[in-house]
C-alpha positions as CSV (number, residue, x, y, z in Angstrom):
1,X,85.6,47.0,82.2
2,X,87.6,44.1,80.7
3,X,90.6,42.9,82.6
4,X,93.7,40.4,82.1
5,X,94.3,37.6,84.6
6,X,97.8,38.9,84.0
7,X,96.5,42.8,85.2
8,X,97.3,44.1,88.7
9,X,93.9,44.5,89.4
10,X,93.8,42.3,92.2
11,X,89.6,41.3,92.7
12,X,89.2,45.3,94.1
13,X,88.4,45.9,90.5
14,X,86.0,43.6,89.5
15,X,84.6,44.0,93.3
16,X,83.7,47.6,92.5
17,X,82.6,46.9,88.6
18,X,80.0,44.5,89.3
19,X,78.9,46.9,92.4
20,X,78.7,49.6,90.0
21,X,77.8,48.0,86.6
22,X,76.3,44.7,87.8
23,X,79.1,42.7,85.7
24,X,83.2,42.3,85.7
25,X,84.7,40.6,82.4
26,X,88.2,38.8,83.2
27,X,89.8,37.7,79.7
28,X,92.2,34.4,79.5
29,X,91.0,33.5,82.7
30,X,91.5,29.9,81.3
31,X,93.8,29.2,78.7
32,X,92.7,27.5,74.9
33,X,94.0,24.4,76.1
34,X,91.9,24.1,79.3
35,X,89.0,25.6,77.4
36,X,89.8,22.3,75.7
37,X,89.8,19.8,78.2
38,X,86.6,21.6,79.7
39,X,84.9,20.7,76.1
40,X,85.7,17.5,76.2
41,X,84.7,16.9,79.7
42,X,81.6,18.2,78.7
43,X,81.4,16.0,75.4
44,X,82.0,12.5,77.3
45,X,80.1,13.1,80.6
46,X,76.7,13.7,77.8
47,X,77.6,10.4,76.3
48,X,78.5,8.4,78.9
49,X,75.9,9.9,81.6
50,X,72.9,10.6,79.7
51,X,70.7,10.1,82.8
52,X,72.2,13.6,84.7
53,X,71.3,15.9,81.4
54,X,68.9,18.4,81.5
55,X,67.3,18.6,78.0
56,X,66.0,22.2,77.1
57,X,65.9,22.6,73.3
58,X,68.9,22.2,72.0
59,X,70.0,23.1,75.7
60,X,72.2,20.3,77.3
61,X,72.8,20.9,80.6
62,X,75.0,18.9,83.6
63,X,73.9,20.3,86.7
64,X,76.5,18.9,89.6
65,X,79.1,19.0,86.6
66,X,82.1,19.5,89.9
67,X,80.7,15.9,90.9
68,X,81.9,14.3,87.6
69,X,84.8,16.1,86.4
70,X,88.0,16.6,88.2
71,X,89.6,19.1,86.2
72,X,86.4,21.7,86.0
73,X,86.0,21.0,90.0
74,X,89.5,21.6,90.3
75,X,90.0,24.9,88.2
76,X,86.4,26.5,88.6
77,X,84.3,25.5,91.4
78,X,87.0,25.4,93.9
79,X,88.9,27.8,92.6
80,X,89.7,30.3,95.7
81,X,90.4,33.7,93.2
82,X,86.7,33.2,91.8
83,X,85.1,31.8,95.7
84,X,87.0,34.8,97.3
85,X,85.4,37.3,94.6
86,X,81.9,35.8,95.5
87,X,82.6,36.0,99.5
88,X,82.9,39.5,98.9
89,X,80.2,39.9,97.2
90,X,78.1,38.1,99.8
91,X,79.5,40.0,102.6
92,X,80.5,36.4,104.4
93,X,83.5,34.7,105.5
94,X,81.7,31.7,105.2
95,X,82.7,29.3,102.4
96,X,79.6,29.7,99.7
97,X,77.1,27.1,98.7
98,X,76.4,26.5,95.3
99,X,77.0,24.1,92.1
100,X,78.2,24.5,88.7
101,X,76.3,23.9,85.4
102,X,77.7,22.7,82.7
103,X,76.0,23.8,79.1
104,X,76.5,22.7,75.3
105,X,73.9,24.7,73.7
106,X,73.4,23.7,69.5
107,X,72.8,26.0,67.2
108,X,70.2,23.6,65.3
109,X,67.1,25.3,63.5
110,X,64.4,25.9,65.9
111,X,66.5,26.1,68.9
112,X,65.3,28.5,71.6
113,X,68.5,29.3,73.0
114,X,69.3,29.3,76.6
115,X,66.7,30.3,79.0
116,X,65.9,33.1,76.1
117,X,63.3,35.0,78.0
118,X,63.9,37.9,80.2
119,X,64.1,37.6,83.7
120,X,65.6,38.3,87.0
121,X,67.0,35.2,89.1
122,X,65.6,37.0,92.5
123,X,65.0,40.4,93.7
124,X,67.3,40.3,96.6
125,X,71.1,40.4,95.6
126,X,72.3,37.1,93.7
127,X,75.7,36.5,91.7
128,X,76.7,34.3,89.4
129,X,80.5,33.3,87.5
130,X,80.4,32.4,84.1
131,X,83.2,31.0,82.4
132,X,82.6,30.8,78.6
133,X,85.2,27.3,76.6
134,X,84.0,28.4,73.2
135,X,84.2,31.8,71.1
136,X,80.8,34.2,71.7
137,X,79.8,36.3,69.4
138,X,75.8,37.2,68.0
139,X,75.2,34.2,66.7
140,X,75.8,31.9,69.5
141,X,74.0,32.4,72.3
142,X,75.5,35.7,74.1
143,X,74.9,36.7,77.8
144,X,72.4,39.8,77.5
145,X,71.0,42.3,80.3
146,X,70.2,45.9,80.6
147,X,72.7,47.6,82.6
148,X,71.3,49.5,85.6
149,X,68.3,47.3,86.2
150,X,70.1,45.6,89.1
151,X,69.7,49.2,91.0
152,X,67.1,49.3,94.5
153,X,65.3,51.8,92.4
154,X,64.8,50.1,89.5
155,X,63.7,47.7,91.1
156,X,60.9,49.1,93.3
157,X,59.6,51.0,90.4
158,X,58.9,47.4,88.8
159,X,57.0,46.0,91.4
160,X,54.8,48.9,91.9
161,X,54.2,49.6,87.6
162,X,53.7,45.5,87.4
163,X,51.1,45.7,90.3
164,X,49.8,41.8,91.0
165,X,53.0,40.1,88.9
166,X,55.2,42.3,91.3
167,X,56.7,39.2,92.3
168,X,57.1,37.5,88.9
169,X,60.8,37.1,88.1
170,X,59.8,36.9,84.6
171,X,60.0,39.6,81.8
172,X,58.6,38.1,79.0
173,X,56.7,40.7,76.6
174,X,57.8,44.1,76.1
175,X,54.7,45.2,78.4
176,X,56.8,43.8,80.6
177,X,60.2,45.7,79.9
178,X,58.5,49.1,80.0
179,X,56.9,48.4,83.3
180,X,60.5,47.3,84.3
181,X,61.6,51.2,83.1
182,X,64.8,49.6,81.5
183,X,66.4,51.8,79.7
184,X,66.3,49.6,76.2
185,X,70.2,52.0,74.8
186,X,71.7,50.1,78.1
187,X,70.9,46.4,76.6
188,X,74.5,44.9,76.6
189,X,75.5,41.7,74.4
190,X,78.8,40.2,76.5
191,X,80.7,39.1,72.8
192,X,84.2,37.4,74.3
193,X,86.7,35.2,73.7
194,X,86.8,31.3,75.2
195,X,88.5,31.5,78.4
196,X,86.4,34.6,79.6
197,X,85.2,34.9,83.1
198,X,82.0,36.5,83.7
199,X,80.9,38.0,87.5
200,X,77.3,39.0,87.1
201,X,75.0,40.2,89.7
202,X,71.8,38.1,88.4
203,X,69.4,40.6,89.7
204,X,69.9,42.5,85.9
205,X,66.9,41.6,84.0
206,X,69.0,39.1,81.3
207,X,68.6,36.5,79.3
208,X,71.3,34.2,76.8
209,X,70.1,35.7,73.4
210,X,68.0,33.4,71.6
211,X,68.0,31.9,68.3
212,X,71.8,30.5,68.2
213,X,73.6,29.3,64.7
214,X,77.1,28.3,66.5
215,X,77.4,25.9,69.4
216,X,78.3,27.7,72.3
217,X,80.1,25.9,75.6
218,X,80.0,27.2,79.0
219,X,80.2,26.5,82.7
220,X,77.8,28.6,85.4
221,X,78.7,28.8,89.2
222,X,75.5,29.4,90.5
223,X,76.2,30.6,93.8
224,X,74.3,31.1,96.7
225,X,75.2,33.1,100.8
226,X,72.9,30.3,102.4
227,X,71.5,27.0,100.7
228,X,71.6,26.1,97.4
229,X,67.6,25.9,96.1
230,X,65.6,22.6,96.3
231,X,65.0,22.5,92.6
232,X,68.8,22.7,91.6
233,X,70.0,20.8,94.5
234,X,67.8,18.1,93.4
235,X,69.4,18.1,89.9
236,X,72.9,18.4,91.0
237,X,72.2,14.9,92.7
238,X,71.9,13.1,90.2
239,X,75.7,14.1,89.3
240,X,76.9,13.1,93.0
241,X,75.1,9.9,92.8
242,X,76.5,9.5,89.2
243,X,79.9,10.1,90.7
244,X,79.5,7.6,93.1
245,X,78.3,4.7,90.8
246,X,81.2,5.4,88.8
247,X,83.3,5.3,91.7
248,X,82.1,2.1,93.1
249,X,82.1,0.1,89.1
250,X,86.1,1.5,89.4
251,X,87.1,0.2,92.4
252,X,85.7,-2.8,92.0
């Protein structure tokens, strides 16, 4: 379903969407103008901080991106509709750990899009919010998965068909899909307008569609019931220590 921010939904709604359908879409959840400001942040830190990007193709990525930015930390990764939704989700009271990443993917020639491949993030329940500060449409990039493969069954019919790679998060060949038993009518392209917000429960085999011709702006809350992951916490450093540099050259 799409909502307003403006809808009387409440988050019962998108609670019971992504349950159902593994996703929620929330138009206008920022305005044009913030979608904006968010681009611009994202513009500046990449010049001014090359040492914190991620380089992945024509994939720029700013993991720790709450660490630099005031206004993104302000209006996504602290914002208590979104945090509340993912609680929920998590079955916790407990305030959830996690990071945002910041993306400005190019559509150059020869780009391979964002993470294009098809994968799960884990087996066992994960979610993500997306919030998307440009236009998406086919040509730039869009959020795709294949509704239902988030499901307990679908799931354990993938490990046993995929025998030794039962583990493998990956999906990359379309051996792979038909062991997965996706259902390839339920593939889903998320098209939106700047200022969407996306709940997704990352356990759908996805990928961002590969192959982009427009640039295509975005912020991920990658959020996790425990601890966030080593690998990303390590990356998300680099912002905090960053931030702190910056603070220090400030105040000084």
């Amino acid at each position: 379903m799409n909502y307003n921010k403006s809808d009387l939904f409440s988050k019962d709604n998108i609670l019971r969407d992504v349950k159902k359908n593994g996703y929620s879409l929330v138009k206008n959840f920022w305005t044009e103008d913030m979608c904006s400001v968010g681009r611009n942040e994202i513009e500046s830190i990449i010049e001014d901080h090359p040492n914190v990007i991620s380089k992945h193709s024509s994939d720029s990525r700013i993991f720790g991106i709450e660490h630099l930015s005031e206004f993104i930390c302000k209006n996504f990764y602290k914002n208590v509709f979104i945090n509340d939704i993912l609680k929920d989700l998590y079955f916790t009271n407990k305030e959830i750990k996690g990071t945002l990443l910041a993306q400005k993917v190019e559509g150059i020639p020869g780009n391979k899009g964002s993470a294009g491949h098809w994968h799960r993030d884990s087996l066992p329940k994960q979610f993500k919010a997306f919030l998307y500060l440009s236009d998406v449409d086919s040509e730039s990039g869009p959020f795709q998965f294949f509704k239902g493969s988030n499901s307990n069954l679908n799931k354990i019919v993938s490990c046993i068909r995929r025998g030794r790679n039962w583990k493998s998060l990956n999906y990359d060949t379309d051996g792979d899909l038909k062991k997965s038993h996706v259902n390839y009518d339920n593939k889903i392209s998320v098209i939106c307008k700047k200022g969407t917000l996306l709940i997704a429960d990352t356990t759908l085999i996805h990928r961002g569609k590969p192959g982009l011709l427009k640039d295509r702006f975005s912020l991920t809350y990658y959020a996790f019931k425990k601890s966030v992951p080593t690998h990303i916490q390590q990356l998300t450093n680099k912002s905090a220590e960053a931030s702190i540099k910056k603070y220090s050259i400030a105040k000084n």
